[in-house]
N, C-alpha and C positions, 0 to 999 in steps of 0.2 A: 902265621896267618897267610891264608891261599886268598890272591888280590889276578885280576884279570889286566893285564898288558896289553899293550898293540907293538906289535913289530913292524918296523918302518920299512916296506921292500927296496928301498933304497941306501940308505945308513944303515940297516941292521938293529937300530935304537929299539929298546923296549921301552913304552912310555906309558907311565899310570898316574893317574890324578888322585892328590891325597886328601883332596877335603872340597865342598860344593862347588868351590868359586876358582878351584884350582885350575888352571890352562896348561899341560904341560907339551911343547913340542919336541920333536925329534931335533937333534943336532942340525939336520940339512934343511929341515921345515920343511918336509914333504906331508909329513901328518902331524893332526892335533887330538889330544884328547880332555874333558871336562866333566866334571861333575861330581869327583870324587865318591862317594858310598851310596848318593842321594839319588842321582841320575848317570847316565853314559851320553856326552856326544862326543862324537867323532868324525873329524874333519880331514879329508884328504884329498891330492894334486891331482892323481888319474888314478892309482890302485890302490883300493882298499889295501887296510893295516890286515892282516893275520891276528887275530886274536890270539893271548898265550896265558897260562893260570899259570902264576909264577909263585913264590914262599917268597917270604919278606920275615924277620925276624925283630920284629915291631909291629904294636897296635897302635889300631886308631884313632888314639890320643896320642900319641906320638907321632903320626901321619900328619893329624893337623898343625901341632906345635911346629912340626918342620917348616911346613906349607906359612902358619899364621905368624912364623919369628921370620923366616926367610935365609931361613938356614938352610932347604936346599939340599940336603944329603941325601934323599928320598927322592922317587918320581922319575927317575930316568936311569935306565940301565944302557952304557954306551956300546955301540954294536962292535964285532973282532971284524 
């Protein structure tokens, strides 16, 4: 499944939100994103995130189980 990312121009963090109420930030909390499939906001310090269409090899009912047990395996890809 193709999910849309923010790249954090500071951390390098790619950060996607898995379901409405999800919040997920970058490691350094320079950017946030929310809304998961429903809506997009996106919160940043001085420069916007980069947009990135990433693959994810998980649906959307497994985005939220992640997101609504708090398991956490999804939603942020750590920057090199």
């Amino acid at each position: 499944m193709k999910i849309i990312a923010y790249k954090c121009p500071k951390c390098k963090d790619l950060v996607y939100s898995r379901a409405q109420h999800d919040l997920r930030s970058c490691s350094c909390g320079a950017i946030f994103v929310d809304g998961g499939f429903e809506y997009t906001r996106i919160g940043f310090n001085k420069t916007p995130p980069e947009s990135v269409e990433i693959e994810v090899h998980i649906n959307k009912k497994e985005l939220y189980m992640d997101w609504n047990f708090n398991i956490n395996k999804y939603g942020i890809i750590k920057g090199e």
